[in-house]
C-alpha positions as CSV (number, residue, x, y, z in Angstrom):
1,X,14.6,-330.7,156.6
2,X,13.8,-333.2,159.5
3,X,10.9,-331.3,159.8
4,X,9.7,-330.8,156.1
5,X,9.7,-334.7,156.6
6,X,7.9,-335.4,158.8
7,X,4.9,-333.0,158.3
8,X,4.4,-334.4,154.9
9,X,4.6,-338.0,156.3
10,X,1.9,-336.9,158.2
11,X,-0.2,-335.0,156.0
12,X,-0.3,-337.6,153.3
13,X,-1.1,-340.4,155.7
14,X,-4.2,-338.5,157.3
15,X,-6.9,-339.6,155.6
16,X,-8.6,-336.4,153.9
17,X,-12.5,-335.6,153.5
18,X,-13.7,-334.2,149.8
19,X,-16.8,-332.5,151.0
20,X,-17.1,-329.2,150.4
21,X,-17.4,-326.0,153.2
22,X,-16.6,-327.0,157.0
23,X,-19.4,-325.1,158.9
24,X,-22.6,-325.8,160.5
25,X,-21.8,-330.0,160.8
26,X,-21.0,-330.2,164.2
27,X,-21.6,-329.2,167.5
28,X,-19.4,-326.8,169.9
29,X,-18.5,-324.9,166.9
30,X,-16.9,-322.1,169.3
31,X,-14.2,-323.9,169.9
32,X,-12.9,-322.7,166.4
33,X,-13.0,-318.8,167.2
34,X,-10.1,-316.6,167.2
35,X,-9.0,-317.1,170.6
36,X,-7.2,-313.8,171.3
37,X,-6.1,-310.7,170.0
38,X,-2.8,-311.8,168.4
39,X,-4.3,-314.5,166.2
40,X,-7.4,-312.2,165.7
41,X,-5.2,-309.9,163.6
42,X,-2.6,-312.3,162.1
43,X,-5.8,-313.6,160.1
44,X,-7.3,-315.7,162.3
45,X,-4.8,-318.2,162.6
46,X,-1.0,-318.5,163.9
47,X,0.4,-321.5,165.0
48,X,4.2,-320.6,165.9
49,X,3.8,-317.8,168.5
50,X,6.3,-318.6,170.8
51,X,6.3,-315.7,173.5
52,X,4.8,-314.3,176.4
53,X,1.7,-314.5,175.4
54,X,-0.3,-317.5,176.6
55,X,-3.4,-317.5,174.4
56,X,-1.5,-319.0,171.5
57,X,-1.6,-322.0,173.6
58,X,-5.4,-322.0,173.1
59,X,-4.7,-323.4,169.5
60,X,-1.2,-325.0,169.8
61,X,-0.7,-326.5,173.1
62,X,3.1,-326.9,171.9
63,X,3.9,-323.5,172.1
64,X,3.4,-323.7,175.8
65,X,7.1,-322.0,176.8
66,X,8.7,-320.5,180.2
67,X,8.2,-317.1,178.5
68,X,4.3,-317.3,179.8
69,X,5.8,-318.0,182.9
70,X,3.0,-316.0,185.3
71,X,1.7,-314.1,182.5
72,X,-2.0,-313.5,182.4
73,X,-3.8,-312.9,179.3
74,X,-7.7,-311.8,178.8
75,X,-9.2,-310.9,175.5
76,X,-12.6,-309.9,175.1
77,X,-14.9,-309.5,171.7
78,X,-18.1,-308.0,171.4
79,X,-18.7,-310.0,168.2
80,X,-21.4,-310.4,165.7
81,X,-25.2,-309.6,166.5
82,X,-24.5,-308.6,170.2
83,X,-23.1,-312.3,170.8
84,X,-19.9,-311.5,173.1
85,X,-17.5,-313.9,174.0
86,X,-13.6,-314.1,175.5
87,X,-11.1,-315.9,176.2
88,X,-8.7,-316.0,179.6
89,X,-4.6,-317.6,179.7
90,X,-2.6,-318.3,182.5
91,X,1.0,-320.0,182.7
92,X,3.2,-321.0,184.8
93,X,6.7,-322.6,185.3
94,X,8.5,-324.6,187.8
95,X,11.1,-327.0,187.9
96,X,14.0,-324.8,187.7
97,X,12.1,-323.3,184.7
98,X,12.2,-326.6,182.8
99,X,8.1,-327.7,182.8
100,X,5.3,-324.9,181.9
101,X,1.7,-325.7,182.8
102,X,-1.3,-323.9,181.4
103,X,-4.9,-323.3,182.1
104,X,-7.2,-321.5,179.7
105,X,-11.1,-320.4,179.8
106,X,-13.2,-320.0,176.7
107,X,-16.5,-318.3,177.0
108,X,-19.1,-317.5,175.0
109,X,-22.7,-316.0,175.7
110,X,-25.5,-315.4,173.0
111,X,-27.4,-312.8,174.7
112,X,-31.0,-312.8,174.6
113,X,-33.7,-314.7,172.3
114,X,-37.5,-314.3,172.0
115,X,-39.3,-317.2,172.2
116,X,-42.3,-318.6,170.8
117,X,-44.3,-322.5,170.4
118,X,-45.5,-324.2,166.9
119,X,-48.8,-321.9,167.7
120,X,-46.6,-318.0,167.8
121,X,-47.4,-317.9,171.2
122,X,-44.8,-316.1,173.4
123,X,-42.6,-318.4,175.9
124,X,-40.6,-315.8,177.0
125,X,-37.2,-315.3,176.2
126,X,-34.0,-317.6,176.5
127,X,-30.9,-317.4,176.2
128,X,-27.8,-319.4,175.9
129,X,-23.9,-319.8,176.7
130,X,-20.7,-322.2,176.1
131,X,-17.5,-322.5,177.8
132,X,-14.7,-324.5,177.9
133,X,-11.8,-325.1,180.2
134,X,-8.2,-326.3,179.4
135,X,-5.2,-327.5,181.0
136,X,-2.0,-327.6,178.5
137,X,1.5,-328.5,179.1
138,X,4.4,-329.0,176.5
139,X,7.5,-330.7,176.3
140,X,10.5,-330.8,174.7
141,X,11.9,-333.6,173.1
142,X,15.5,-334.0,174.7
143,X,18.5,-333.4,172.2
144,X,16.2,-331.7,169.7
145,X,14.9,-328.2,168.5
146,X,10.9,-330.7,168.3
147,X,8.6,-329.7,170.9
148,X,5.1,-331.8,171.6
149,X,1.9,-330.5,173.5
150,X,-1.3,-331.7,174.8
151,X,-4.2,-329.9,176.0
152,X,-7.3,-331.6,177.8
153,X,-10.7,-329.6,177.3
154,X,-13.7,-329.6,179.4
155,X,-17.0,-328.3,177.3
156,X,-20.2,-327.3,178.6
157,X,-23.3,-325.9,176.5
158,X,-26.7,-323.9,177.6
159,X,-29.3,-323.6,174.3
160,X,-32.2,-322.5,175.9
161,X,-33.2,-325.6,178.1
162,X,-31.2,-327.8,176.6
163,X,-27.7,-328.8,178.0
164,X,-24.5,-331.1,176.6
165,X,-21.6,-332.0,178.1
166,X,-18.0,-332.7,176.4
167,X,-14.5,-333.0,176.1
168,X,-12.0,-333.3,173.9
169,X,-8.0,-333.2,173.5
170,X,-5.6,-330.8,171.2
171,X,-2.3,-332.4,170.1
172,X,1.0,-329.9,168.8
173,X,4.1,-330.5,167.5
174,X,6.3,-327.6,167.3
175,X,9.7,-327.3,165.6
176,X,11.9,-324.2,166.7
177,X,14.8,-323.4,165.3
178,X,15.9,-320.4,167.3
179,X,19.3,-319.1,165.6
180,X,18.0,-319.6,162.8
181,X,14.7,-318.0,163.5
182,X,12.4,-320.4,161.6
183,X,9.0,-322.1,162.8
184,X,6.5,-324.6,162.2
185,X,3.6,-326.4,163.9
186,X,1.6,-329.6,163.1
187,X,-1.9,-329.2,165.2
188,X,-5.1,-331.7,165.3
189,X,-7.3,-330.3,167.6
190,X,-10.6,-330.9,169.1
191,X,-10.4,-334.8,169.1
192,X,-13.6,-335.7,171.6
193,X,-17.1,-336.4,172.1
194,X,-20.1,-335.4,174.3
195,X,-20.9,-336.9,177.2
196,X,-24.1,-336.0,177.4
197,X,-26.3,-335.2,174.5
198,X,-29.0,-332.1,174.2
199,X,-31.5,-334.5,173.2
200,X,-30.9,-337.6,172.0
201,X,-28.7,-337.3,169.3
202,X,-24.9,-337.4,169.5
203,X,-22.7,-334.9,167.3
204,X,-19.2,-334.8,166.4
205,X,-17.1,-332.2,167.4
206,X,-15.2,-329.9,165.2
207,X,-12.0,-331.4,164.4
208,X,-9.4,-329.7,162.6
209,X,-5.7,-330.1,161.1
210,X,-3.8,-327.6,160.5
211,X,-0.2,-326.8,159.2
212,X,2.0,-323.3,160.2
213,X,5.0,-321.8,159.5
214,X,7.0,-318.6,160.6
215,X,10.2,-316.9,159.6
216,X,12.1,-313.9,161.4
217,X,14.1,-311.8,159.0
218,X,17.5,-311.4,159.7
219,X,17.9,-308.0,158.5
220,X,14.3,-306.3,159.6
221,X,11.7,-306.2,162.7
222,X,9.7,-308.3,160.6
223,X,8.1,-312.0,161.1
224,X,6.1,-313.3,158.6
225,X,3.3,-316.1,159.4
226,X,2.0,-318.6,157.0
227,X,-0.7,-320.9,157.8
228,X,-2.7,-323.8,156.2
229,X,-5.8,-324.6,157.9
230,X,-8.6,-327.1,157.9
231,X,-6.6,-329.3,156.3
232,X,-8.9,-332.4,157.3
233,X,-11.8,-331.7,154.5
234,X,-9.5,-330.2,151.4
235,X,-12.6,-329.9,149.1
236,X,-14.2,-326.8,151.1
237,X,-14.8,-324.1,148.1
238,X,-18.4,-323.7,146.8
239,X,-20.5,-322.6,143.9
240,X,-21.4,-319.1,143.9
241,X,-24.4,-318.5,141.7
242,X,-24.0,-314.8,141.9
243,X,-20.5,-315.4,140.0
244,X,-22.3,-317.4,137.5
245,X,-21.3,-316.2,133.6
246,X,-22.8,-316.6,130.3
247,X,-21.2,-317.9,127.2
248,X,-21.4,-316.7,123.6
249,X,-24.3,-319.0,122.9
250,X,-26.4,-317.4,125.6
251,X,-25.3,-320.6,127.8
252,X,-24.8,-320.3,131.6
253,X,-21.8,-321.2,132.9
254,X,-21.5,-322.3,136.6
255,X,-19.1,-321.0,138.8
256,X,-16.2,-323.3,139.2
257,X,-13.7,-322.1,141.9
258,X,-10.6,-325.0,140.6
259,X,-7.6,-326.4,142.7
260,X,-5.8,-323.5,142.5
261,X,-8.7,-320.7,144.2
262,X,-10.0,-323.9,146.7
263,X,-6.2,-324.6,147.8
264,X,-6.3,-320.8,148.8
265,X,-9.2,-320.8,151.2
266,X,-6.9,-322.8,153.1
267,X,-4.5,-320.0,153.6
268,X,-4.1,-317.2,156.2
269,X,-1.1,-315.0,156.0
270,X,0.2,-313.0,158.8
271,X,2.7,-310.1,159.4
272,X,4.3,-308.9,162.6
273,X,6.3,-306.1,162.4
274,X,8.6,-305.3,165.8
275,X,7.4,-308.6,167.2
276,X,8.2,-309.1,170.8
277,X,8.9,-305.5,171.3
278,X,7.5,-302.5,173.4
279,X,5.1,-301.8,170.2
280,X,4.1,-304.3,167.8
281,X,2.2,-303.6,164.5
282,X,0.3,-306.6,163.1
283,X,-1.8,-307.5,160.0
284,X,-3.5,-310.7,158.5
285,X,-5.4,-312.0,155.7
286,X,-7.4,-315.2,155.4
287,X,-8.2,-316.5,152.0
288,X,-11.7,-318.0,152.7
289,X,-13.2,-315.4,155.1
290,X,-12.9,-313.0,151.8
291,X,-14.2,-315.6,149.4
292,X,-17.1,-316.6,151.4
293,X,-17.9,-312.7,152.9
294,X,-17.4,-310.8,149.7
295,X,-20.0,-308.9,148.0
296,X,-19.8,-309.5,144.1
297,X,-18.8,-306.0,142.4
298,X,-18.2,-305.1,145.6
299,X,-14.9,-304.0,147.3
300,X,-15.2,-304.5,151.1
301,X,-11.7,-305.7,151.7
302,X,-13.3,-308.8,153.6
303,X,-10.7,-311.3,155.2
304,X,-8.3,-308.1,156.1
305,X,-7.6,-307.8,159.5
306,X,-5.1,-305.8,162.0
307,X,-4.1,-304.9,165.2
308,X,-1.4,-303.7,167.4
309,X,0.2,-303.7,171.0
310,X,1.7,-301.5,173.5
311,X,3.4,-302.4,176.7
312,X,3.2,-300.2,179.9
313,X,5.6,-301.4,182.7
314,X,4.1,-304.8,183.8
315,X,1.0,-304.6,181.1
316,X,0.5,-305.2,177.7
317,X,-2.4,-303.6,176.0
318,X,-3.3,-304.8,172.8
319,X,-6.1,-304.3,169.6
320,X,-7.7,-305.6,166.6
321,X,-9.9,-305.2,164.1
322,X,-11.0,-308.1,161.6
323,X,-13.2,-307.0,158.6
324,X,-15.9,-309.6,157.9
325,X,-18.3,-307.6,155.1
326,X,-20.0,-304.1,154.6
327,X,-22.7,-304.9,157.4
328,X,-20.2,-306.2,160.2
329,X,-16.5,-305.9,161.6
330,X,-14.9,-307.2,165.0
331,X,-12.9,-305.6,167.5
332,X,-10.7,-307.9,169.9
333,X,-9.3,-305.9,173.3
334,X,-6.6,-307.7,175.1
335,X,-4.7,-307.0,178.0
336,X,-1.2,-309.1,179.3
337,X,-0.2,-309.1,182.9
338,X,2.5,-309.9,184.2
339,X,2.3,-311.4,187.9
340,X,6.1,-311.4,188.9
């Protein structure tokens, strides 16, 4: 309840955008990718994974715990149009196992590109890369089940010949209710600016809220994950012409997607079944990656995603595979180490 509370305090008092869709206005937009395997086939998003694996503290710095304790966590996708890009976790605890630290690496690299002036004449070809590095740590408040997290975010970008420096801070609140097996997260993440520009101009970074919750069934393996993101623009459903109608009178009518279908696209489910266990089974769905990616009269199951993992005395091994449309899916590989 103390909780429930809060988070609403907090979500009516941030003042909302009402513009519609959220991509293409601001710069660093890799900071937003699925950051690991886990998340990659929980839809996307998870918020409350509180375990050994320390990629979930790529997107909620609160879930930084001593279970990450010298765990090692790379993930690698070969992602869409031979753009590749990973991520790499590492935790550790000290302090009589009472303060976690974190570090995290983001990478991205967008192969290839050839060039050309105003005239068509060749330049030669280009290429270009991001990357940004983290340092998390968490803390919980004393006498409570509330935990809060901070991580710090060093961003550098290569577009062809032009370079920009940034950085930029994620805040989480975590509350963990452990007998009772119940989760949820407040995150605002990538609060920043450049610090150096690739031209001239100076471009927001790509904030976002977003709300989670997570619940471990008493009497089956199974944990269920419900998240609400982008919560900082709530407008972000569009007009599809393709789903434009006709009336009676020969009339077109425009596609309206409501409250109900735009309050959606903020939603990603998630389903782990055996979590934390030798072999995991996961699946995901996210609301607005199957809105947007759909084909109309078309079923290609856009927005479903899954994965699973398998541990191996000190290893983890996991998969995913996220479906985007009929022309493109993604496969994250992961492996967990653990160096004790």
């Amino acid at each position: 309840m103390r909780f429930s509370l809060i988070v609403l305090c907090i979500f009516y008092l941030f003042p909302l955008q009402h513009e519609a869709q959220i991509g293409g206005e601001n710069t660093y937009q890799f900071l937003n990718l699925v950051s690991g395997t886990k998340q990659a086939a929980l839809g996307g998003r998870v918020l409350t994974a509180v375990d050994y694996d320390p990629t979930t503290a790529l997107y909620n710095p609160a879930t930084i715990n001593p279970k990450m304790d010298n765990q090692l966590q790379v993930n690698y996708v070969n992602y869409l149009g031979d753009v590749n890009y990973g991520t790499a976790s590492y935790a550790y605890t000290w302090d009589r196992r009472k303060q976690t630290f974190h570090i995290g690496v983001t990478y991205l690299d967008y192969g290839t590109f050839d060039g050309y002036d105003e005239q068509g004449i060749s330049t030669g070809e280009f290429g270009g890369n991001e990357v940004a590095v983290s340092a998390g740590y968490a803390y919980n408040i004393p006498w409570s089940d509330f935990y809060v997290g901070a991580n710090v975010k060093l961003i550098s970008s290569k577009l062809e010949n032009f370079t920009s420096i940034g950085g930029a801070l994620d805040f989480g609140l975590l509350y963990y209710d452990e007998e009772k097996a119940i989760r949820g997260a407040l995150v605002v993440r990538n609060i920043g600016t450049q610090f150096t520009a690739y031209d001239e101009i100076y471009e927001s970074l790509p904030l976002e809220v977003a709300l989670g919750f997570s619940n471990t069934m008493r009497t089956l393996p199974v944990r269920l994950h419900v998240t609400l993101e982008n919560l900082q623009k709530w407008n972000i459903a569009f007009s599809n012409d393709a789903n434009a109608q006709r009336d009676l009178d020969g009339n077109v009518v425009n596609d309206d997607p409501g409250f109900f279908n735009n309050a959606l696209r903020h939603t990603v489910i998630g389903l782990e079944l055996f979590p934390e266990s030798v072999f995991e089974l996961r699946l995901g769905y996210s609301f607005r990656r199957a809105e947007e990616l759909r084909i109309q009269d078309t079923r290609a199951f856009s927005g479903l995603s899954a994965g699973f993992s398998l541990k191996i005395n000190k290893m983890r091994f996991s998969y995913s595979h996220a479906r985007y449309s009929l022309a493109s899916n993604t496969s994250f590989i992961g492996v967990n180490i653990n160096l004790q």
